[in-house]
N, C-alpha and C positions, 0 to 999 in steps of 0.2 A: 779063649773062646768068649767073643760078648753074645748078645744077644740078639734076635734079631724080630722081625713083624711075626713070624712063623710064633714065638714065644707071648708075644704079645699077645695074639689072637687066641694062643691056648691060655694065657692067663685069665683070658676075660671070659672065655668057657668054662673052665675052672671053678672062676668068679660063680657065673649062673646056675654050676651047679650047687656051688654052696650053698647060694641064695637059696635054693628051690628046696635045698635038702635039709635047713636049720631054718627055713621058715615059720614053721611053729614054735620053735625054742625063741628065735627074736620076739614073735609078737607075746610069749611069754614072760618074758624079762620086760618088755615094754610095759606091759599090764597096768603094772602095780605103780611104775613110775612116769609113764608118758600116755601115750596115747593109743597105746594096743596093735599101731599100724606099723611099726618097723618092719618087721618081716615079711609083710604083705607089699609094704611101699620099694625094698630091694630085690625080691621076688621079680616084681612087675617089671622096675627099672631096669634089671639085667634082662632080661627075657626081650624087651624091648631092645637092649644094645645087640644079643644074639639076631637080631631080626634087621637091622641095620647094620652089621658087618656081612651080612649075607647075600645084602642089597648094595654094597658098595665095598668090595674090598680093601683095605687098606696097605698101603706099600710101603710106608716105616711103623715102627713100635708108634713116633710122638702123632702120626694120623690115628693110630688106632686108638690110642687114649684120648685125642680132642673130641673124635666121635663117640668116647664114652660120657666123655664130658656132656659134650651137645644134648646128648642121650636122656642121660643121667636128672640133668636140670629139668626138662621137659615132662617126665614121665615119674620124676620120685617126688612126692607128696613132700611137709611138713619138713626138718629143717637141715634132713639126709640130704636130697639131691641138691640144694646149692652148695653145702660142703661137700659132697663128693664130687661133685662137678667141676667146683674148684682146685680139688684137690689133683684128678684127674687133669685139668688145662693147665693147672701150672707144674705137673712133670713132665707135660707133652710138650712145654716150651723150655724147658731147662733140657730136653732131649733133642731138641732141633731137629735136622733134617738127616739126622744119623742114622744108617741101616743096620749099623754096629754098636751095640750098646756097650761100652766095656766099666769094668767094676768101681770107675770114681766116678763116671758119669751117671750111673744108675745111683749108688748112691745120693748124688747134687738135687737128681729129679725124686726121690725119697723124701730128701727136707723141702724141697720145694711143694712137695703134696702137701707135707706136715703145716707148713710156712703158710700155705692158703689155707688150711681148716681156721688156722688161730684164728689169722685175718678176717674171716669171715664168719666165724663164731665168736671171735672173740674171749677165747674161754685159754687157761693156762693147766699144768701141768696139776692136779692135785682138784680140779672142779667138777670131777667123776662124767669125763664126756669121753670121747672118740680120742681127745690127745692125748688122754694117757694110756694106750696103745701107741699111740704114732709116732711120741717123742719117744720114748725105748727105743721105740723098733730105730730109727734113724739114729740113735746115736750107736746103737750095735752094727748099725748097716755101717756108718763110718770109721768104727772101730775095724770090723773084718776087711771093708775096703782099703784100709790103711794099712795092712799087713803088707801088703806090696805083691801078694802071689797072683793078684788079678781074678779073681779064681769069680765072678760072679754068682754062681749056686749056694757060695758061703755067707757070702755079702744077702743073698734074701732069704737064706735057710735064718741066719743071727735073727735079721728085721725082725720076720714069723714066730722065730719062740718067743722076742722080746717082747711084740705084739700082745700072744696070748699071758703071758706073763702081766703084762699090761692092765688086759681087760680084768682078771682075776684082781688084781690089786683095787678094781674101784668097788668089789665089796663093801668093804669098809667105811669109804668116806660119804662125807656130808656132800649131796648135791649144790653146787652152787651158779651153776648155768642151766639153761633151755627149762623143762618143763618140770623136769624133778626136784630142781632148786623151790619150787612152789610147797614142796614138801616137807621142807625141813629136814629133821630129826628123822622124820619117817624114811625118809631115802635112803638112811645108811641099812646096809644088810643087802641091798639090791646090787646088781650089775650091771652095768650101763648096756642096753642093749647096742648104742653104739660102736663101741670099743671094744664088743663081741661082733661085729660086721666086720670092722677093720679088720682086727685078727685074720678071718675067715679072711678077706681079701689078702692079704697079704701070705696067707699061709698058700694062696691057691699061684700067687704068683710064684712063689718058691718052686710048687707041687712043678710051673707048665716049666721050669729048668731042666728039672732032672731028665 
């Protein structure tokens, strides 16, 4: 069984309701290290792609994620919606014109999300951002997909623990990209509020599988 727009569309619902429902916990975690508006600027940004899927159906998975992209760019503040923008257009184009999502090809469009954040942040595996959620999640995504059962729900159940596993892990480190890097010393003990969105995104794609 791949996946098909029906999934898609409940991911991105999912999506908003994460958004809407750890809203306050994001602009928490942002506080102390950024700029207090993460959760308010994904909040908006999904709420906005609910309202343009509404207004324009989409008829594969890779339409529904370029219009989250479109979306996403337009409507998220500070330095989320071009990475997630990106992140979003470039699995909607490693998904091409497929109504059938099946469990390598989800996987390909997983790193290819991941592959636009770096690019576009510029940030590596250990500099307490959004990647260190994304890179876990994609190398567990390719781990289960390489099992060979096909089994898709496995493939983004793995991504989602890896994710939250992820964000958990940037405790600890020294900020050294976007606005917390500003901090130094001060930045360790915090959680990236990034890499706490991802998770949530990713754990909601899992959730529209089952």
């Amino acid at each position: 069984m791949g996946l098909d727009v029906g999934w898609a569309v409940r991911w991105l619902t999912l999506s908003a309701q994460a958004m809407a429902e750890h809203r306050v916990e994001l602009i928490e975690l942002d506080r102390p290290i950024g700029d207090s508006d993460h959760g308010e600027n994904m909040d908006r940004g999904f709420k906005a792609v609910m309202d343009k899927l509404a207004e324009t159906p989409p008829e594969t998975p890779a339409a529904a994620l370029k219009l989250t992209a479109m979306t996403l760019m337009s409507k998220v503040g500070g330095a989320a919606g071009p990475l997630y923008g990106t992140a979003f257009l470039r699995a909607a184009t490693a998904l091409g014109e497929a109504s059938d999502v099946d469990a390598a090809t989800l996987a390909a469009a997983l790193q290819a999300a991941r592959d636009g954040i770096v690019a576009r942040g510029k940030a590596e595996s250990g500099d307490k951002t959004m990647v260190d959620a994304w890179t876990p999640a994609i190398e567990a995504a390719a781990a289960a997909a390489g099992d060979g059962d096909g089994d898709v729900r496995k493939v983004l159940l793995a991504a989602a623990e890896a994710a939250e596993a992820g964000a958990v892990s940037t405790d600890p480190m020294l900020a050294r990209k976007g606005r917390a890097s500003y901090l130094g010393e001060r930045s360790i003990g915090h959680r990236d509020p990034g890499a706490v969105s991802s998770a949530l995104i990713l754990r909601a794609a899992a959730g529209a599988a089952e």
